[in-house]
C-alpha positions in Angstrom: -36.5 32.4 0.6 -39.8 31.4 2.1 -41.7 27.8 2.0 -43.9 27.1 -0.7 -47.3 27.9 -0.2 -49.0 24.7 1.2 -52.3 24.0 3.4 -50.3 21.7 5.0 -49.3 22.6 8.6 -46.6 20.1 8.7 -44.5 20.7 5.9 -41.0 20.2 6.6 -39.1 23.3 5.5 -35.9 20.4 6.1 -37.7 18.4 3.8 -36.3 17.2 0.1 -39.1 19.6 -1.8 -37.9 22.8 0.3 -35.1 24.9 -0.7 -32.9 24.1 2.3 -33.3 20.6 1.7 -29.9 19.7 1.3 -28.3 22.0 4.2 -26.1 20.4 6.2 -26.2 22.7 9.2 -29.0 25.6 10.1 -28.7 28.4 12.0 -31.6 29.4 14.1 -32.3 32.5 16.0 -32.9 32.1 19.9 -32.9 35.1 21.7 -34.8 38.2 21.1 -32.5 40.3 20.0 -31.6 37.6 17.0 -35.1 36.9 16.4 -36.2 40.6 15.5 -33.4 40.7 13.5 -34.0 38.0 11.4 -37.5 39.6 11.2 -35.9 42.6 9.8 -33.7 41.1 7.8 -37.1 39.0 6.2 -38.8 42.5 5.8 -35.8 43.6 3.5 -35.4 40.9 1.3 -39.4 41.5 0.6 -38.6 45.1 -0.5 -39.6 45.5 -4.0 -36.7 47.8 -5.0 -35.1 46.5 -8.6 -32.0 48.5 -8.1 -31.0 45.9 -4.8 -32.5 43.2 -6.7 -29.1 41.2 -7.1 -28.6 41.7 -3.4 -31.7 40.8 -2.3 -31.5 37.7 -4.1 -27.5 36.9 -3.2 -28.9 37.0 1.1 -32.1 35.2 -0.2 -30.2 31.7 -0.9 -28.6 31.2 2.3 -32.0 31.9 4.3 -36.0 29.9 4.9 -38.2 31.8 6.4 -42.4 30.8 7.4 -44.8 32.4 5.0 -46.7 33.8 8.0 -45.7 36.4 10.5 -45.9 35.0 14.6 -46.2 36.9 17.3 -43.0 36.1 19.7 -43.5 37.5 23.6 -39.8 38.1 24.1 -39.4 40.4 20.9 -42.4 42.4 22.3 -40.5 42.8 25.3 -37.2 43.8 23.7 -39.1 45.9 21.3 -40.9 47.7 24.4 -38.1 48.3 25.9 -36.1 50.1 23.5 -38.9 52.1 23.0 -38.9 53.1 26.4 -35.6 54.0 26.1 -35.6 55.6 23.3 -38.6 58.1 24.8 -37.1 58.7 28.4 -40.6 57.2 29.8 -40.3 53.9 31.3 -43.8 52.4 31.6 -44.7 48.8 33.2 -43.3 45.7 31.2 -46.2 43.4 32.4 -46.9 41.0 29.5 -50.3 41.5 29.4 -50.0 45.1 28.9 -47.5 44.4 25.9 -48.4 45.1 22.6 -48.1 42.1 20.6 -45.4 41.7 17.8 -45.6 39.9 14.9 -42.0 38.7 13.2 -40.8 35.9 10.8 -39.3 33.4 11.6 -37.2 30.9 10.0 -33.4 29.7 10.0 -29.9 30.6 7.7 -28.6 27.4 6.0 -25.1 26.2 5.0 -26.0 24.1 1.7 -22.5 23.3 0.0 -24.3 23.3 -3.6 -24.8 27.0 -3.1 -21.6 28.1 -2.1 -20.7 31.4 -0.5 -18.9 34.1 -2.0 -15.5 33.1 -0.9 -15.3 29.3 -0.8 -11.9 28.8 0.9 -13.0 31.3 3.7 -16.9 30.1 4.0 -19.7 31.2 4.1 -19.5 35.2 5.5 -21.5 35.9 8.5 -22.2 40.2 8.7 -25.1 43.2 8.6 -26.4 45.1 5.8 -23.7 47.6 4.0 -25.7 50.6 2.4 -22.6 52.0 0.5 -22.0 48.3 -1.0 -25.4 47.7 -1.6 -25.4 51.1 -3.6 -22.5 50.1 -5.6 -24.0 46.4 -6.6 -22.0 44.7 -3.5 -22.6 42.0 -1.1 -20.2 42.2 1.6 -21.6 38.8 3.3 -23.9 35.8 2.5 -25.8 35.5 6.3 -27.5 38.6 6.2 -27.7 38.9 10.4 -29.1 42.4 10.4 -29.9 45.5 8.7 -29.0 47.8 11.5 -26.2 50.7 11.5 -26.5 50.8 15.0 -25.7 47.2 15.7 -22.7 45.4 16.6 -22.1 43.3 14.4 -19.7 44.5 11.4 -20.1 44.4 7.9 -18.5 41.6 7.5 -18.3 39.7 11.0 -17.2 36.1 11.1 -17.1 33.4 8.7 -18.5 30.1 9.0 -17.3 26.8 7.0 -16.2 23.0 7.3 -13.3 22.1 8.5 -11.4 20.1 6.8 -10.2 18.4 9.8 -13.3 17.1 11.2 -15.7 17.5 8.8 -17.5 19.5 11.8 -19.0 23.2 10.6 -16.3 26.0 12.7 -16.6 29.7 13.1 -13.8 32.2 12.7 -14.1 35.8 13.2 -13.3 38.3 10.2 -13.7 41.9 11.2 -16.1 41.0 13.7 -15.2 41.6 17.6 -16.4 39.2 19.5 -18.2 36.1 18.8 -18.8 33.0 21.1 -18.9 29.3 20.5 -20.3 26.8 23.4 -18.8 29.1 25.8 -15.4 29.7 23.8 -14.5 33.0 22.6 -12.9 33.9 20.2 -11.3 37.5 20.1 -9.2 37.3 17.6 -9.0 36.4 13.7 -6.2 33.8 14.6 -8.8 31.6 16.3 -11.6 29.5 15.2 -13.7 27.7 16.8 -15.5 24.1 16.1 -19.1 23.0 16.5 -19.2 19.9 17.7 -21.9 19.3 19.2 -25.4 18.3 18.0 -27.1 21.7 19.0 -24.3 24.4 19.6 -24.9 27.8 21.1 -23.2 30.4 19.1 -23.8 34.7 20.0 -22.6 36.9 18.0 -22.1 39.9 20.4 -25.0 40.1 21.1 -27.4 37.7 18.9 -27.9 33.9 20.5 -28.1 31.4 17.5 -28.6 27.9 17.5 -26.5 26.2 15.0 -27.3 22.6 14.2 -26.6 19.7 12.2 -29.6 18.5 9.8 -30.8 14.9 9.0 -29.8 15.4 5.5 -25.9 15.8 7.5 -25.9 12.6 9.5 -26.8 10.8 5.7 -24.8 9.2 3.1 -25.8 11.9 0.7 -24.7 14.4 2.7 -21.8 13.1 3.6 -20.7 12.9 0.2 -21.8 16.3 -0.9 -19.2 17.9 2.2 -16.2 15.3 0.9 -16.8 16.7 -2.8 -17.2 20.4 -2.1 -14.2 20.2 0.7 -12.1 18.2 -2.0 -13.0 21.3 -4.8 -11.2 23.3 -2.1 -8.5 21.6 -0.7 -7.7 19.1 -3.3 -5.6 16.2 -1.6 -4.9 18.1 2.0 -7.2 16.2 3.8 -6.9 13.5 6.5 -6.8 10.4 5.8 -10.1 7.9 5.9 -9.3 6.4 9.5 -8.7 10.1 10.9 -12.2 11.1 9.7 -13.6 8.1 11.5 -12.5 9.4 14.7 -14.7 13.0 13.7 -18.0 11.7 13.2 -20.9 14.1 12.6 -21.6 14.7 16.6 -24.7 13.5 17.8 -27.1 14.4 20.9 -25.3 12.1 23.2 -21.9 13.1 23.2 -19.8 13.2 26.4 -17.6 16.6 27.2 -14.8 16.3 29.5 -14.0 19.7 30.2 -14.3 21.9 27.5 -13.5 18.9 24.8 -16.1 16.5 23.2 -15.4 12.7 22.9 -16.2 12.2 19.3 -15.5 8.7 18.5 -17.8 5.9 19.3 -15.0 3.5 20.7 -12.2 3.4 22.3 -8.9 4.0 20.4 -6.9 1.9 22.8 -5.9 1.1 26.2 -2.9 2.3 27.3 -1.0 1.0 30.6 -3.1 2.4 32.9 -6.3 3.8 31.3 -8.4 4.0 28.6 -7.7 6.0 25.4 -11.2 8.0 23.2 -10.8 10.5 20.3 -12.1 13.8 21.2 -12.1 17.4 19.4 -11.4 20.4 21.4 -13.1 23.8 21.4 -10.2 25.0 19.0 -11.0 22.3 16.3 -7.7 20.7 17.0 -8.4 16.7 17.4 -6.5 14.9 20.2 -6.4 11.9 22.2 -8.3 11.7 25.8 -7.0 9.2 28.1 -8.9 8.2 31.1 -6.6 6.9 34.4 -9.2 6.1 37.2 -7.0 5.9 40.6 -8.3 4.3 43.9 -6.8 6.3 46.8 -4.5 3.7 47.6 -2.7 4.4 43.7 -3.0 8.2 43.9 0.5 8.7 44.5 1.6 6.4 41.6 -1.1 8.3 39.3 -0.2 11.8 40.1 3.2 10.2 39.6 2.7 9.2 36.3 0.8 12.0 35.1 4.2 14.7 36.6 6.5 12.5 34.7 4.5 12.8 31.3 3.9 16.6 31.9 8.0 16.8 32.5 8.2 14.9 28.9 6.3 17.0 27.6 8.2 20.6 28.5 11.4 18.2 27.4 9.8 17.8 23.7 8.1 21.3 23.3 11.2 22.7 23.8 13.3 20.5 21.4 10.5 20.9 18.9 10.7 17.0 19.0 7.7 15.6 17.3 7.7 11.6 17.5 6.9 11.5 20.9 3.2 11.7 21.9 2.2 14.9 24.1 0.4 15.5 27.0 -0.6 19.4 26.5 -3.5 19.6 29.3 -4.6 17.4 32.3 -7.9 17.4 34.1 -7.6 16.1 37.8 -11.5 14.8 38.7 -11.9 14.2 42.1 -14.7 11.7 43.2 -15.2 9.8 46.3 -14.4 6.1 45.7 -11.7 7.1 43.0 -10.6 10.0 41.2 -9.9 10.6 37.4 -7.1 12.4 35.7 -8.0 13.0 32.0 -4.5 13.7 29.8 -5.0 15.6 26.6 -3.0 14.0 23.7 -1.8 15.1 20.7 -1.0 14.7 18.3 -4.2 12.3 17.3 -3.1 9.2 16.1 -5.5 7.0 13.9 -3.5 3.9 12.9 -0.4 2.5 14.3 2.1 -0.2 13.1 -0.1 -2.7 13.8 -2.3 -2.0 10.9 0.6 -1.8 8.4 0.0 -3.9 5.5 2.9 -6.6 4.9 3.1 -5.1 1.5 4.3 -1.9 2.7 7.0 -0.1 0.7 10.6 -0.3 2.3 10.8 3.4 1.8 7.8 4.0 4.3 9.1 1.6 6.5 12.3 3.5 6.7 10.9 6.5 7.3 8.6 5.0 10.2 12.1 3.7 11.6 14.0 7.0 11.4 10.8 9.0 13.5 11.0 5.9 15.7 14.5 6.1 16.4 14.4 9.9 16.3 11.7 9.4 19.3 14.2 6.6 21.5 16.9 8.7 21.2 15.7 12.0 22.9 13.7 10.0 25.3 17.3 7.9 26.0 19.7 11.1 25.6 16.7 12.2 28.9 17.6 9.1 30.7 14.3 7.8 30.2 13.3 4.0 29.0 9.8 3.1 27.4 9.6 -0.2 28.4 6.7 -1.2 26.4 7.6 -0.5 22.7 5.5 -2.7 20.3 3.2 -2.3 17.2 0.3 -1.2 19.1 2.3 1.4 20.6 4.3 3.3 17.6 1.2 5.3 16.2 1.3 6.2 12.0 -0.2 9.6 10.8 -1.1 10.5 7.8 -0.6 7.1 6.0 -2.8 6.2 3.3 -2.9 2.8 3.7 -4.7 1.9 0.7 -1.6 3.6 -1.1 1.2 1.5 1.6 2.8 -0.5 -1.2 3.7 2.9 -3.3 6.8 4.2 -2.8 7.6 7.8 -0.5 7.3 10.6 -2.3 10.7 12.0 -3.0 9.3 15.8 -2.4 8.1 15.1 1.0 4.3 16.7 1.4 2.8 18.5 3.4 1.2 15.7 5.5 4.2 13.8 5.5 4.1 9.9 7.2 4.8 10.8 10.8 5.8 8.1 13.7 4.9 8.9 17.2 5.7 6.7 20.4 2.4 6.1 21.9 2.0 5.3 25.8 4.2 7.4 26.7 2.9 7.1 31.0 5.0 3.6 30.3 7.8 5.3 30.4 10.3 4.7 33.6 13.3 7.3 34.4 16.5 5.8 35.1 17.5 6.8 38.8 19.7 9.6 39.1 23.2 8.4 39.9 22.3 5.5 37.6 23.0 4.4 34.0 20.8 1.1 34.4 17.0 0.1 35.6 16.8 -3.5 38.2 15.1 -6.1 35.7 11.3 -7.1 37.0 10.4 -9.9 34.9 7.1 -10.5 33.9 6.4 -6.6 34.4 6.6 -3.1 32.5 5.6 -4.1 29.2 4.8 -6.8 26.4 7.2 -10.0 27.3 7.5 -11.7 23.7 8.8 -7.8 22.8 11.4 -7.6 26.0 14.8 -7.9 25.3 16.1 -10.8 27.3 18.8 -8.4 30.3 15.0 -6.8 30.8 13.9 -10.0 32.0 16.9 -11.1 33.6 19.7 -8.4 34.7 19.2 -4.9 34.5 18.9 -2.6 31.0 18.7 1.0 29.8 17.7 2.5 26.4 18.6 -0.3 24.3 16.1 -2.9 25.2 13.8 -0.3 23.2 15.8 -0.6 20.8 15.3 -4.8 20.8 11.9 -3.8 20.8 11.5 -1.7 18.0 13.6 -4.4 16.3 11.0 -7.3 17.0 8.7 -4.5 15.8 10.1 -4.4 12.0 10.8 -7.7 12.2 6.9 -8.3 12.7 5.8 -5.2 9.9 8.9 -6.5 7.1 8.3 -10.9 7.6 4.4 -10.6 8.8 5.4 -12.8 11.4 6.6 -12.2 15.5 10.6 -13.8 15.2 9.5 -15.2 18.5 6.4 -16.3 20.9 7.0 -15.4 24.3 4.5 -15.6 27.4 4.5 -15.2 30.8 4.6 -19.0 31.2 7.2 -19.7 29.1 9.7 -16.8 30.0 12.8 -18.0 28.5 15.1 -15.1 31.0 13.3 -15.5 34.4 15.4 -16.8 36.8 12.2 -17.8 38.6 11.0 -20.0 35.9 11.6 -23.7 36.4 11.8 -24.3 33.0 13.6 -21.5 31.8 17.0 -24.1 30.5 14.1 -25.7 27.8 13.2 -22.1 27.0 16.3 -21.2 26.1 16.7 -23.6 24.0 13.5 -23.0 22.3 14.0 -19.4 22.0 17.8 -19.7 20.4 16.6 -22.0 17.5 14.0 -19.2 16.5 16.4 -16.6 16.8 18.4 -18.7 14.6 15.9 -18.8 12.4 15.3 -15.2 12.5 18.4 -14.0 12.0 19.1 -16.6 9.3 15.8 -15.0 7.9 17.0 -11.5 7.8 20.4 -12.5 6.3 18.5 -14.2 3.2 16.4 -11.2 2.5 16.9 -10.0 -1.1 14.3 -7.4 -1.5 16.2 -4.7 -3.6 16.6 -1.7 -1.0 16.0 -3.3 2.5 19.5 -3.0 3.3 19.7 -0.2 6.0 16.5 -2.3 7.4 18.3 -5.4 7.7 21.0 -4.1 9.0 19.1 -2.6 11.8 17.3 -5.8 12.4 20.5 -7.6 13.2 21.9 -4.8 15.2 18.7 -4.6 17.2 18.8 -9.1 18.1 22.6 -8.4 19.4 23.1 -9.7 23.4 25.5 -11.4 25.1 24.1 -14.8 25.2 23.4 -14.9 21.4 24.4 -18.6 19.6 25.5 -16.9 16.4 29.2 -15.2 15.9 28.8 -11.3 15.8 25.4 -11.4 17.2 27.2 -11.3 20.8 28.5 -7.7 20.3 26.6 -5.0 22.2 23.4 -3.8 21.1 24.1 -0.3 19.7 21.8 2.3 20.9 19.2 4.3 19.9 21.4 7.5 18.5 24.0 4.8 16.8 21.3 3.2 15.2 19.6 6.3 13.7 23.1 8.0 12.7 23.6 4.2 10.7 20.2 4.3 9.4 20.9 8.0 7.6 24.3 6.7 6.0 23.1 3.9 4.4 19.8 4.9 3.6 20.3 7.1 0.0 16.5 7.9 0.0 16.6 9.1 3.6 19.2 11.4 2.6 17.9 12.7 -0.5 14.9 13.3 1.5 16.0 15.2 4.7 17.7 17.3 2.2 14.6 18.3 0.8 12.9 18.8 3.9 15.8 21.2 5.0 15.6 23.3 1.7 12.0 23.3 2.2 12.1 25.1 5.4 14.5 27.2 4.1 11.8 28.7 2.3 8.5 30.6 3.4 5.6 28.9 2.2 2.1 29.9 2.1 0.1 26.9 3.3 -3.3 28.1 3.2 -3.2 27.4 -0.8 -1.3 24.7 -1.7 -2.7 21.6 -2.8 -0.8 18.3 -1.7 -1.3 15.1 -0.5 -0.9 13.1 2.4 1.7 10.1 2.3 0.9 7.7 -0.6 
């Protein structure tokens, strides 16, 4: 529809008294080929023929158009051109010789309070169909053409929001070919997200701008997407702290490769770099970490980065999820250092650090299982994490305003998911090996090592101490222990390490004796892990002196005494057993 008539040159058609007011996301025309089609397409809504009334009016609601014609040197150009074409007689293309062209011009807009046709597809992107329009049909609500000899198909692509990120996508439908920031997609299994400020789009071949409007970047806005994405997906939808890591992009937006850092901090810093939430050009949000290496630690870089590509193959082809993913790196090389960006996934927005003390036990056994699930293939690899702590054991899909509820017995379809984080702390056992040399004071979080990884030589099960302090810290609210470099109870190089002992003993007496007076109903398979975790050789409490069980044992414990576990791995099995049609269901994420 066109702007109101006004003498005023600077009327906003953006504005709140214009009928695209509340669009979230424009698209504009940009090269010639769009332009004159938009033009066209403006000259056919303006038909007065009553019998394509309805359709006229259907295309009229998704588009704003200037209420005077402009004359646009590039369409002249095109314009001339065909004609030459078409009459076999080229003739000179000098501008000044063109004659001029007068078009509309204008923009489409996504507004979600006038929803397309097909609201779980979006809005449909396509040229003018005389047979449907005949029968009383729109085939699409972006009316890109009215040409039969263009490209484009009836019904081409399909624009929406994903649910995701929050960030408009494009998807083909019948369409060919279509182009997003320089990512095509070919196919109707790919789509494409928009996430930058100003994104170039063609559809074969019409150049649009699409971008994201003030009204977007607002708290009105805002709201409008979460309450027509909720009327569409009901409770599928990320949770609060994912969205935060999707942001409506902005104009200053780093890419790093063909992925856009989204989030305006830092997620975390792993071992050896710096970790930033990014989306890539597939929509899929992951995890960017930055390692910067001097020449001097390119070897122990590249080194790192092979062994986490290795873990990698290991879990894609176990279909092991609780283990973070390296599924791309970007090797940078500059002249004082060189960067190697590692593509993560899946995204992770809270980790066990943020777990309320309140949690439910049956979360918290469910965190456990993925954990232990995660040790075990890592250990059964010969490999040792070193550095398991809260920060490190990522949650997704947790709701944590909902932490204190118990699991859902019918797991969803976002089920609570634990993932090992920092996964380039990971150290491989030598071959011909079944133990790692202790270095105290290195390789991890001291107050979380297990004391023969300070003093003798360990394998898998100091993760499993570890994960132990871990539970300890997410069931009590409180560390069982303080430990420092300083006051390192197990180096031998420590002149004070006789008082530490000491020290360290009566708190795990007190831990232990803490664990063993727990009487919250159902934290038995949890305490029992707890005490299973403390076990070493040096312990001052009868049974505690047994060895440590590892990572499998510990798991394989966990599922026999935990009934709810049970119950709902058996679920999860009969669910697989049965095809599902995802696109329509409507469930929630852990609550």
């Amino acid at each position: 529809m066109s702007s109101p008539h006004t003498d005023d040159t600077n009327w906003d058609p953006l504005g709140p008294s214009s009928a695209a007011g509340q669009a979230l996301v424009i698209l504009y025309p940009q090269n010639a080929a769009a332009k004159l089609a938009f033009s066209n397409v403006v000259d056919f809504l303006q038909e007065q023929d009553p019998i394509s009334e309805s359709i006229r009016s259907h295309y009229a609601k998704f588009i704003w158009y200037a209420e005077q014609q402009t004359s646009d040197v590039d369409v002249a150009r095109l314009v001339h051109s065909q004609r030459d074409v078409s009459s076999s007689s080229p003739s000179s293309s000098n501008n000044s010789t063109l004659n001029p062209v007068d078009i509309w011009t204008g923009f489409y807009f996504l507004d979600p309070t006038i929803p397309p046709t097909n609201a779980f597809q979006g809005w449909a992107i396509g040229r003018l169909s005389r047979r449907h329009m005949a029968l009383g049909q729109s085939v699409c609500d972006l009316l890109l053409t009215t040409s039969r000899t263009s490209l484009i198909a009836r019904r081409h692509a399909f624009l929406s929001f994903s649910k995701e990120t929050r960030m408009a996508s494009v998807s083909l439908a019948s369409g060919s070919l279509a182009n997003v920031n320089n990512y095509p997609l070919t196919s109707v299994e790919k789509t494409a997200v928009c996430a930058h400020a100003e994104n170039s789009i063609f559809f074969e071949d019409l150049r649009y701008s699409l971008d994201y409007t003030p009204y977007c970047y607002s708290n009105d806005g805002r709201k409008v997407l979460n309450t027509y994405l909720t009327r569409i997906h009901g409770d599928d939808q990320p949770t609060k702290e994912a969205l935060l890591a999707t942001p409506t992009p902005n104009r200053n937006s780093q890419t790093i490769g063909s992925y856009t850092i989204t989030g305006a901090n830092l997620i975390g810093m792993g071992s050896y770099g710096r970790v930033r939430p990014a989306t890539g050009p597939n929509c899929a949000v992951v995890a960017i970490k930055t390692m910067e290496a001097k020449p001097d630690r390119l070897e122990f870089i590249q080194g790192k980065v092979d062994m986490v590509r290795f873990i990698t193959t290991l879990l894609e082809t176990s279909n092991q999820q609780n283990v973070l993913r390296c599924t791309e790196v970007m090797h940078m090389e500059g002249t004082n250092y060189h960067e190697f960006h590692m593509i993560l996934q899946p995204f992770v927005d809270i980790n066990l650090m943020r777990l309320p003390n309140v949690t439910h036990w049956t979360k918290l056994e469910l965190i456990l299982k993925d954990c232990l699930q995660g040790l075990a293939f890592l250990h059964a690899h010969n490999f040792v994490h070193t550095d398991i702590k809260p920060a490190n054991i990522g949650l997704v899909n947790l709701q944590l305003s909902n932490a204190s509820q118990e699991a859902l017995a019918d797991p969803p379809l976002r089920r609570l998911t634990a993932v090992i984080l920092d996964i380039d702390s990971i150290i491989p056992i030598p071959s011909g090996y079944t133990t790692i040399p202790a270095m105290p004071g290195t390789n991890g979080t001291i107050g979380f090592h297990s004391p023969e990884q300070e003093s003798s030589e360990f394998d898998g099960r100091t993760d499993v101490w570890a994960l132990g302090v871990c539970f300890f810290r997410a069931m009590y609210n409180r560390l069982p222990w303080f430990i420092n470099q300083s006051g390192n109870p197990w180096n031998r190089k420590n002149p004070q390490r006789v008082q530490e002992q000491s020290r360290f003993h009566e708190k795990y007496t007190e831990a232990i004796s803490q664990i063993q007076d727990d009487k919250h109903a159902g934290r038995d398979a949890l305490r029992d892990f707890l005490t299973a975790a403390f076990r070493f050789s040096s312990a001052c409490i009868r049974g505690q002196t047994d060895q440590r069980p590892s990572s499998a044992d510990c798991l394989i414990s966990l599922i026999q005494k935990s009934d709810f576990i049970r119950s709902r791995d058996a679920k999860e099995e009969g669910r697989r057993a049965q095809p599902v049609v995802v696109e329509r269901l409507k469930r929630p994420a852990e609550n």
